[in-house]
C-alpha positions as CSV (number, residue, x, y, z in Angstrom):
1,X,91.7,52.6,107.1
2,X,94.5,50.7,104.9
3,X,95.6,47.7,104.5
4,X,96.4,44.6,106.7
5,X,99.7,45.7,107.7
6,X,100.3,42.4,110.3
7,X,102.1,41.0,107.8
8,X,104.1,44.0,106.7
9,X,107.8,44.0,108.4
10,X,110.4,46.6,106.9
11,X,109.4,50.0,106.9
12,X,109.2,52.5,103.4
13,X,110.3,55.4,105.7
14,X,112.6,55.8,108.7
15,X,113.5,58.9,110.1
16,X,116.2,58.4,112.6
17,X,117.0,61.2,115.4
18,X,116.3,63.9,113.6
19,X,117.4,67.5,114.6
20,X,116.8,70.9,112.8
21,X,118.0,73.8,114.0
22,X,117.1,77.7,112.4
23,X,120.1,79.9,114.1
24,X,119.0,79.2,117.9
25,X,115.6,78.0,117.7
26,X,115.1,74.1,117.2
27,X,112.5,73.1,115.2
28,X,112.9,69.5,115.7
29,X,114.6,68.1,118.5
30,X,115.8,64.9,117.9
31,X,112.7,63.1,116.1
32,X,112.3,59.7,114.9
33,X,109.1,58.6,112.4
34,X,108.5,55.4,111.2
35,X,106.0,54.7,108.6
36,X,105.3,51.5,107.1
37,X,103.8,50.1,103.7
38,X,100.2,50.8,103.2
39,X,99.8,52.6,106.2
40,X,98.0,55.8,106.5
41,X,100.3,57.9,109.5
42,X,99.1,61.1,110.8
43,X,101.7,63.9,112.4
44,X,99.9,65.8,114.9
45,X,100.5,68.8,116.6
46,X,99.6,72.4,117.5
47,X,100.7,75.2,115.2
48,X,104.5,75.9,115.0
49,X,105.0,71.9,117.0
50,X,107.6,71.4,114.0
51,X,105.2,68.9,111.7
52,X,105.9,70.6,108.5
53,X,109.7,71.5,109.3
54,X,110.0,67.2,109.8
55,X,108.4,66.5,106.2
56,X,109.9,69.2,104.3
57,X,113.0,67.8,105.4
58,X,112.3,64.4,103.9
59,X,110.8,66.1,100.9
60,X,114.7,67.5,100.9
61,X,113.4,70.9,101.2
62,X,115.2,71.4,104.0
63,X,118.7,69.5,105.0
64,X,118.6,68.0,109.0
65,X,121.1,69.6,111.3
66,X,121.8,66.1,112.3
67,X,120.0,62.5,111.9
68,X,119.5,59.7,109.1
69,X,116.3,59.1,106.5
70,X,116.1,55.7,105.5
71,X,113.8,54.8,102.4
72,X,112.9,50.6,101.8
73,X,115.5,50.7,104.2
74,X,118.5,52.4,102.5
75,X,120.4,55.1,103.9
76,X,119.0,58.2,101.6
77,X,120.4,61.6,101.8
78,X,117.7,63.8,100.7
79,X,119.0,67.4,99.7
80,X,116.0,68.1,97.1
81,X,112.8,67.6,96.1
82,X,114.2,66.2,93.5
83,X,115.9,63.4,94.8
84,X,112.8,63.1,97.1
85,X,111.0,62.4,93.8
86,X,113.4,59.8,92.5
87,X,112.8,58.0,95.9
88,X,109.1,57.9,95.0
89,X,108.1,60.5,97.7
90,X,105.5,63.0,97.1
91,X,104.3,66.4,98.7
92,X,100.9,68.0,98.3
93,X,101.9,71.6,100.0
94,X,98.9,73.3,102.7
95,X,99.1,76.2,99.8
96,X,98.6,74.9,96.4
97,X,101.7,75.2,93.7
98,X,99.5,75.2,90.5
99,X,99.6,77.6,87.5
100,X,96.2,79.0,87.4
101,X,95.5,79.5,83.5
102,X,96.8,76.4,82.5
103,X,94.6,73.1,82.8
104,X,94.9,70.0,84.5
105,X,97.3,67.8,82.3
106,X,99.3,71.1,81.7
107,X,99.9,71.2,85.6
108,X,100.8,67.5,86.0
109,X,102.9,67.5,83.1
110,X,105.3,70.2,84.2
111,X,108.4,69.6,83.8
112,X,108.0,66.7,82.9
113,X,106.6,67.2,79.0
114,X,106.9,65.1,76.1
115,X,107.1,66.5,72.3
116,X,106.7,65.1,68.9
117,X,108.0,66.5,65.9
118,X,109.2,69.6,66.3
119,X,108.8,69.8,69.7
120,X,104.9,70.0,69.6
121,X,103.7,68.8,73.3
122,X,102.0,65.6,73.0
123,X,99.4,66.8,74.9
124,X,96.4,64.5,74.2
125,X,98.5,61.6,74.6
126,X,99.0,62.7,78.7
127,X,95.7,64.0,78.9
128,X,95.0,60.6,78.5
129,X,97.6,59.0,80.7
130,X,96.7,61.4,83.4
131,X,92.5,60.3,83.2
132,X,93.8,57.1,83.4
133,X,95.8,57.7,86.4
134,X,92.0,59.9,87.6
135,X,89.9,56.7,86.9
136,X,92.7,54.0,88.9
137,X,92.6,55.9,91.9
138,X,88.5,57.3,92.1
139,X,90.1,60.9,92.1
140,X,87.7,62.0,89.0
141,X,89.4,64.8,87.9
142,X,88.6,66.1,84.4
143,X,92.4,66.1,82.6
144,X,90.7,69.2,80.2
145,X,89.8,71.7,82.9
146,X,91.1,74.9,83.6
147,X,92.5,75.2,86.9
148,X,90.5,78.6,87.8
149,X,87.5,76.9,86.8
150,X,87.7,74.5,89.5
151,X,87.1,73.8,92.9
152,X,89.7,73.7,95.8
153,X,89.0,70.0,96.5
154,X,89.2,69.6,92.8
155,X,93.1,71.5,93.2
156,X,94.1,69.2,95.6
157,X,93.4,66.2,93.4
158,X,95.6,67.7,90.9
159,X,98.2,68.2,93.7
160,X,97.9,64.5,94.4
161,X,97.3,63.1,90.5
162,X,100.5,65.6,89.8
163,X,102.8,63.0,92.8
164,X,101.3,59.8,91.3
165,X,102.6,61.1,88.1
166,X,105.8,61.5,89.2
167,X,105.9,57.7,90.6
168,X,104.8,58.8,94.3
169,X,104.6,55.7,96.4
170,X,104.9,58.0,99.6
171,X,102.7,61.2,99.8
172,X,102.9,63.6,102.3
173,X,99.8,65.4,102.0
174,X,100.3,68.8,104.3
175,X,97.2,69.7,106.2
176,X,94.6,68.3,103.2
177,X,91.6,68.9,105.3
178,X,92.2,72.8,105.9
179,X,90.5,74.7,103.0
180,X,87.9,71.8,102.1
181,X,84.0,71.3,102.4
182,X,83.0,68.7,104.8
183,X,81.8,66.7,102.0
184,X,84.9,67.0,99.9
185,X,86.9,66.0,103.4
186,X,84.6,62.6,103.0
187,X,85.9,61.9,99.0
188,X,89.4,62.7,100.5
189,X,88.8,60.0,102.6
190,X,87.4,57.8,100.0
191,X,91.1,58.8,98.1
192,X,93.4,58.0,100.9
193,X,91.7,54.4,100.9
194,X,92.0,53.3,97.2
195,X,95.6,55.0,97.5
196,X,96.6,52.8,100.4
197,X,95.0,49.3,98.5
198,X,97.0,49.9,95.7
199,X,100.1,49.7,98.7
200,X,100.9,54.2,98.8
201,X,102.0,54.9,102.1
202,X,100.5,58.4,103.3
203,X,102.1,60.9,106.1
204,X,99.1,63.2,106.6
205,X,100.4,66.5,108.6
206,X,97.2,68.1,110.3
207,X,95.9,69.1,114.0
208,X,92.3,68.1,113.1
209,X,91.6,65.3,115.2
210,X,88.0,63.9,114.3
211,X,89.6,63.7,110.1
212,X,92.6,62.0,112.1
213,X,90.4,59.1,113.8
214,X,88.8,58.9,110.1
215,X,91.8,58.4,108.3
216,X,95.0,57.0,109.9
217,X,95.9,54.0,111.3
218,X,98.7,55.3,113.1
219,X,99.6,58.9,114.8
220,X,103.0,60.5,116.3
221,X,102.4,63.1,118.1
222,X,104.7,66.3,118.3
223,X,104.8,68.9,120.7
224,X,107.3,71.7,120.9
225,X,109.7,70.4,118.4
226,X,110.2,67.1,120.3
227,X,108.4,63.1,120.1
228,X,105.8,62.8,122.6
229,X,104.3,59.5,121.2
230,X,103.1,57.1,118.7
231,X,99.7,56.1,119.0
232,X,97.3,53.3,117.7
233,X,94.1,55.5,116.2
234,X,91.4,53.1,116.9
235,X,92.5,52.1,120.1
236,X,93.2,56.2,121.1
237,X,90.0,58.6,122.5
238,X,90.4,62.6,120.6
239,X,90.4,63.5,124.0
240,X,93.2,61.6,124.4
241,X,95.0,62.9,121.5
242,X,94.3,66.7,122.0
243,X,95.8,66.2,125.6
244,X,99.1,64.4,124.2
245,X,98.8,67.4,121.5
246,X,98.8,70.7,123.6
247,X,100.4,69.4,126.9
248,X,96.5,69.4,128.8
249,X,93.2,68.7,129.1
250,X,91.3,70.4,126.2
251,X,88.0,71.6,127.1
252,X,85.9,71.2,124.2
253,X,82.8,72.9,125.1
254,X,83.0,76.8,125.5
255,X,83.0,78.5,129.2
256,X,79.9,80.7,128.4
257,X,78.1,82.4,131.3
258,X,74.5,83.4,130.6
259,X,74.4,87.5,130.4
260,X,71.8,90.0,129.5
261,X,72.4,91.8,126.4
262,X,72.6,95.6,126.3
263,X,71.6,98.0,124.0
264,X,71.9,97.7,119.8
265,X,75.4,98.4,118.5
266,X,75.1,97.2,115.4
267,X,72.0,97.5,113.1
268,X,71.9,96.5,109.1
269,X,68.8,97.0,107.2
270,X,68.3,95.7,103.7
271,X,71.3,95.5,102.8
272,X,72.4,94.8,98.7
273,X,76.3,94.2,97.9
274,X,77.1,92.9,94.9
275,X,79.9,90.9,93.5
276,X,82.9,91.1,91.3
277,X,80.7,89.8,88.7
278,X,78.1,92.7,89.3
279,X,75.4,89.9,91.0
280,X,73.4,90.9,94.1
281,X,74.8,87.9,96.4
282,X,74.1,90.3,99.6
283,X,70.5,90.9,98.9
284,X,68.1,92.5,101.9
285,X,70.4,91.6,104.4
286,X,68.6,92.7,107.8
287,X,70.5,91.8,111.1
288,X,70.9,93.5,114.5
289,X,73.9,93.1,117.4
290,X,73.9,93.9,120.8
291,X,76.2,95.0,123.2
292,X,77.4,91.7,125.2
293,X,76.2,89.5,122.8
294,X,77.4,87.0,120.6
295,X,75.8,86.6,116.9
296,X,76.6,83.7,115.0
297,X,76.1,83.9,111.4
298,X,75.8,79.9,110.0
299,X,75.4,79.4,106.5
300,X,76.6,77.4,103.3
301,X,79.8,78.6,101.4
302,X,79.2,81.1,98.8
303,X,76.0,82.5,100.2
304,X,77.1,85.6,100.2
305,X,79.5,86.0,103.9
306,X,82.0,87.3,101.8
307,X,80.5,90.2,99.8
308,X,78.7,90.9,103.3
309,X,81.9,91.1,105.3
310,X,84.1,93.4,103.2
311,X,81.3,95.5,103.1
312,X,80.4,96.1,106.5
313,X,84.1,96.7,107.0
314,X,84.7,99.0,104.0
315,X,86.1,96.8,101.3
316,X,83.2,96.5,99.1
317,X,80.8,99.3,98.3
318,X,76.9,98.6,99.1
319,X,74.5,99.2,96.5
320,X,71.4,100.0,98.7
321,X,70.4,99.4,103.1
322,X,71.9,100.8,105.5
323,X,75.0,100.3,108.3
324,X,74.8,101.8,111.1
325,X,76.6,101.7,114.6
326,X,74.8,103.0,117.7
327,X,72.3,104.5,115.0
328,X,75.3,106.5,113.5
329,X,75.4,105.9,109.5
330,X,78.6,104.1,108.6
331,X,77.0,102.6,105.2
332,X,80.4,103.3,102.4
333,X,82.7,104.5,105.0
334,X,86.3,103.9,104.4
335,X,88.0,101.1,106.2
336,X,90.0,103.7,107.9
337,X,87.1,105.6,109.2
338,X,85.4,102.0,109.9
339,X,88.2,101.1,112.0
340,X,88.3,104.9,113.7
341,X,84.6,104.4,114.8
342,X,85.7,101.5,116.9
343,X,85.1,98.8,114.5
344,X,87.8,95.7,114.9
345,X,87.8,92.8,112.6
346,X,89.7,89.6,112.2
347,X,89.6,88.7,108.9
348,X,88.6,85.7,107.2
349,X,92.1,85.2,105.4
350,X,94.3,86.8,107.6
351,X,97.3,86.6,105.5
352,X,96.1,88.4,103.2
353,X,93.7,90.9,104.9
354,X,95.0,90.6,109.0
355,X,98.9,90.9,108.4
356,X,101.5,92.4,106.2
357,X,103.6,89.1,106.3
358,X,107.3,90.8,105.3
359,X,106.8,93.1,108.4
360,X,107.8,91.9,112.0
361,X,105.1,91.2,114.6
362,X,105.7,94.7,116.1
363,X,105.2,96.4,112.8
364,X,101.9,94.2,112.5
365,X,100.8,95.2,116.0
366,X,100.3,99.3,115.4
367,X,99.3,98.6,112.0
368,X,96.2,100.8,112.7
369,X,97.9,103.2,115.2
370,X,101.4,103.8,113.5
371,X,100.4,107.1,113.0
372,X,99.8,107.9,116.2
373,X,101.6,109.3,119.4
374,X,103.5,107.5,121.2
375,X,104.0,104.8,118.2
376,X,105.0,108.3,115.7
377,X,105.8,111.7,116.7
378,X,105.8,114.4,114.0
379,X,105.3,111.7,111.5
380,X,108.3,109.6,112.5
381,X,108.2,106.7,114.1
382,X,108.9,105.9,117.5
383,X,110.8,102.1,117.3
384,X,111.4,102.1,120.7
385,X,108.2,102.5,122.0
386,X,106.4,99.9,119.3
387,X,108.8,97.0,120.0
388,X,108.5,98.1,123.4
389,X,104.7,97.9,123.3
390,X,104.9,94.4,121.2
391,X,106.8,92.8,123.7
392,X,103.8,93.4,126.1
393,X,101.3,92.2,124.1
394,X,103.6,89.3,123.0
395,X,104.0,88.3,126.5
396,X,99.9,88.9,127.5
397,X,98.5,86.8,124.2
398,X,101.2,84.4,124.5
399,X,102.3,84.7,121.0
400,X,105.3,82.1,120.6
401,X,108.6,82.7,119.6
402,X,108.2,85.7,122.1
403,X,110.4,87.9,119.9
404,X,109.0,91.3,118.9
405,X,111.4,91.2,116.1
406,X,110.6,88.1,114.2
407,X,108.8,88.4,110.9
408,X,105.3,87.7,110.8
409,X,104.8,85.4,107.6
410,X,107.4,82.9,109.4
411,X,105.3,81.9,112.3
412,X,102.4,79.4,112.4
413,X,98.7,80.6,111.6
414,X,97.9,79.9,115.5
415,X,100.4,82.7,116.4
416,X,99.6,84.9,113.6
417,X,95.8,85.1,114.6
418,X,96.9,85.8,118.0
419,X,98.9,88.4,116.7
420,X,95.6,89.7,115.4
421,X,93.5,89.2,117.9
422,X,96.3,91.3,120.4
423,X,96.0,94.3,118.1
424,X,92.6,94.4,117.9
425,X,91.5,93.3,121.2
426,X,93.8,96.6,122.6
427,X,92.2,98.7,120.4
428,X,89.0,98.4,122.5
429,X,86.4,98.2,119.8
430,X,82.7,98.4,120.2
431,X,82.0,95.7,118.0
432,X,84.1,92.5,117.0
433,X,83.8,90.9,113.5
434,X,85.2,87.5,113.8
435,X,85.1,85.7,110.5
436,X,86.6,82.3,110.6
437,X,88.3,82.7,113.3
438,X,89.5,79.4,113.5
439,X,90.4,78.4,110.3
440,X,93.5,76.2,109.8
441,X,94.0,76.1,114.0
442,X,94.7,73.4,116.2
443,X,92.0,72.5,119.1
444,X,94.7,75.0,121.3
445,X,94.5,77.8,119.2
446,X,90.9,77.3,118.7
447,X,90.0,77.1,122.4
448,X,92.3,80.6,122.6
449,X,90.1,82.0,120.1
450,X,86.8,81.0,121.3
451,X,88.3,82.5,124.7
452,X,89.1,85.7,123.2
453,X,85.6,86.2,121.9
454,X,83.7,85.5,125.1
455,X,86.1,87.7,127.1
456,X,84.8,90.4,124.4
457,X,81.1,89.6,124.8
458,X,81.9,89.7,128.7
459,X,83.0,92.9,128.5
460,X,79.9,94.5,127.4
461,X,81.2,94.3,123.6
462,X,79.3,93.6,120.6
463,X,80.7,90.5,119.0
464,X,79.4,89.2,115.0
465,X,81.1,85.9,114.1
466,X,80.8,84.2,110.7
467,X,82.2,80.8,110.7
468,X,81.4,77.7,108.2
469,X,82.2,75.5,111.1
470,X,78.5,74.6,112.6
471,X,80.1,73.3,115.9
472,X,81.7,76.6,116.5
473,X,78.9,78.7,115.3
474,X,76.6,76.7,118.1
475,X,79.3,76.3,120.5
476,X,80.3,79.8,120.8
477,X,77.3,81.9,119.8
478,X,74.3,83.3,122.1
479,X,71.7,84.0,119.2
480,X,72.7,82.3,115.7
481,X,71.1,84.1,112.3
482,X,71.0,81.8,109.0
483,X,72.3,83.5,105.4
484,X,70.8,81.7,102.7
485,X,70.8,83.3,99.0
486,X,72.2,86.6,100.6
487,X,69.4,86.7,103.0
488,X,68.9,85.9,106.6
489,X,66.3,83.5,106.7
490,X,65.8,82.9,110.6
491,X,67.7,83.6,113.9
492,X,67.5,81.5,116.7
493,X,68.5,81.0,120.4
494,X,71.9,78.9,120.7
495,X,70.2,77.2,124.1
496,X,67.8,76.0,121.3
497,X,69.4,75.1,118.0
498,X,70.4,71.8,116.9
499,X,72.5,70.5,113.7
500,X,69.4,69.6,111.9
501,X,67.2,72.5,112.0
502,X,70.2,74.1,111.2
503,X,71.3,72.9,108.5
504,X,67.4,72.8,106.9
505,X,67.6,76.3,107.2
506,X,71.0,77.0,105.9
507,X,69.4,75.0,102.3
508,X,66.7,77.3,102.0
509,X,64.5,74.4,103.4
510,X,62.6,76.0,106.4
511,X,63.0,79.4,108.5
512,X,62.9,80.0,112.8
């Protein structure tokens, strides 16, 4: 994808031996990126390799320790986003920085606003600049909307319409793929092309390799801070790049030994949840787990996995069914008494449901135990014994910095979920609820994850994963059950599934 760039010589970016250091730790050891005209260049690299550390430094959101940026080949010193902007580089941020209430134009026009007499905002006039800018680039973004009314994909055309705005001939778009539908990661696709034939030069940060061989023409690949390599796309196997990535061979298929499942842990029967809008989007939910067993749940966003979930786990009430767990009634229990009944769960967003991000991984390890002896004795607690009990852990789910102390929002989403999966695999639960368990990770992390839930299943444990990513759902599961419409519509044999029996079931279009 892009243009011809044979005939392109000087490059629009050069990063030249660049270091960053945080205290001790080095982010970036002595990096150097070139990116040329036109060119569509993908950073890889596992979680916490030091891909969003290298752009934010040439966004000038942080300052290198030592090394030179060069922009159309001028020496640039970079100590804002600000001055980022004036060299026509733009940022689209993994996390969206839009003001929800206000609409499109008001977004793109921050900070940037024009006024008439009296200092009235001219807003029609950029409404009209910005549908402009919409039509030019096939982003099809209504300049009118609300941003609360639309979708994510939509957000992150505002993100990018907001750049162009500002004059972006260089866009950095950070992990683009990671919230998105596959068929709004297609019309990004279709995006990054009419950017690069109107000459934008994109830096796409991301560790998904089959959106990588899609999109970029060219890909350095990071590993631990440090260069590894810069590779041709179409002339580079993903096998090939996930072994540059994590330092291996990846396997991509699941180890999965056949195993005979024991007796029923977890039963649900007719179950009705509604949602915040008082809607039944849970509605006669029937589903049973076994001990040693691992249920996939496949379905379409918004069919009701999310009302379903915080139910089942004590975060939404149910309006009728039943929840039990080895035939004990747990239907409206409190999340505490959910968890005491040997319930884990790793949640689909787990920074805002798995971790509190301002405490240190320690903290976030006895979460559900600080209470208890030997992490508190007559209500105080025992640091000793936590950060003691942390660095064990730590060292067993190879959670990276290996530092008990470090606080929790600062380390990559890999190493958070493993921080997550530590605390609930040692709290030896009787049934694991995995929901998107892989979101946002690199094919490492993922293949840690997938690990985690098989050694689970292995164990005799009950294990109940809900995942929007087919592949994994096939991949990892033993039996998979289909939600359509708040219903499960079928259940069928992994062994025996394919994509497009699937995927007929998960639009209402046929049942098992």
């Amino acid at each position: 994808m892009g243009i011809n760039l044979s005939n392109v010589t000087r490059p629009v970016v050069e990063m030249k031996n660049i270091t960053k250091k945080f205290g001790d730790f080095i982010a970036n050891d002595n990096i150097s990126l070139t990116i040329q005209k036109g060119e569509v260049h993908a950073l890889l690299g596992e979680n916490g390799a030091g891909k969003s550390t290298l752009m934010k430094i040439l966004y000038g959101l942080y300052s290198p320790t030592s090394g030179k940026i060069y922009i159309n080949g001028r020496e640039v010193e970079i100590k804002n986003p600000n001055i980022a902007i004036q060299n026509k580089i733009g940022m689209v941020h993994q996390h969206f920085m839009l003001v929800k209430p206000f609409t499109v134009t008001e977004n793109i026009i921050l900070g940037l606003e024009k006024t008439g007499v009296f200092g009235k905002l001219k807003l029609n006039e950029a409404a009209r600049e910005v549908e402009e800018l919409s039509k030019k680039y096939g982003l099809h973004v209504n300049p009118n909307s609300k941003i609360e009314d639309i979708t994510v994909g939509m957000q992150q055309r505002v993100e990018i319409l907001k750049a162009l705005y500002r004059g972006a001939d260089i866009l950095i778009l950070d992990e683009p793929t990671a919230v998105l539908t596959p068929q709004e990661i297609h019309e990004l696709g279709k995006i990054v092309y009419n950017l690069t034939q109107e000459g934008k030069s994109i830096i796409i940060i991301s560790h998904k390799l089959k959106e990588i061989k899609e999109m970029a023409n060219k890909c350095t690949i990071i590993r631990h801070g440090k260069f590894i390599d810069t590779v041709d796309v179409s002339k580079t196997s993903i096998e090939e790049l996930a072994s540059k990535m994590v330092g291996r061979k990846v396997n991509f298929i699941v180890d999965k030994k056949d195993k005979k499942t024991g007796k029923v842990v977890l039963k649900i029967e007719n179950l009705v949840v509604k949602d915040n809008r008082g809607i039944a989007t849970v509605n006669g939910l029937s589903l049973e787990v076994r001990a040693g067993e691992i249920l996939g749940i496949a379905g379409i966003d918004g069919n009701g996995q999310t009302q379903f979930l915080e139910a089942i786990t004590g975060l939404r009430k149910v309006e009728s069914g039943k929840v039990s767990l080895h035939n004990r009634d747990i239907t409206n229990k409190t999340p505490r008494e959910i968890i005491e009944s040997k319930i884990a769960n790793i949640p689909q967003d787990r920074q805002k449901r798995g971790l509190v991000l301002d405490f240190t991984v320690a903290e976030n390890m006895i979460l559900e135990n600080h209470s208890k002896e030997p992490f508190a004795r007559r209500g105080i607690l025992d640091h000793q014994n936590i950060y003691d009990f942390s660095k064990e852990l730590i060292n067993k789910f190879d959670v990276r910095p290996q530092d008990e102390y470090k606080i929790a929002g600062t380390l990559s989403g890999g190493n958070q979920q493993k921080v997550i999966i530590a605390r609930e695999v040692t709290n030896d639960p009787d049934l694991m609820i995995a929901a998107q368990p892989t979101r946002g990770l690199d094919v490492g992390a993922i293949e840690y994850v997938h690990k985690a839930l098989v050694t689970q299943r292995d164990a005799n444990k009950a294990v109940l994963l809900v995942s929007l990513e087919l592949d994994e759902v096939i991949n990892v599961s033993d039996r998979i059950a289909v939600i359509f419409e708040g219903k499960i519509v079928g259940t069928v044999d992994s062994k025996e599934a394919n994509m497009e029996q699937l995927g007929l079931m998960m639009a209402g279009g046929a049942s098992a």
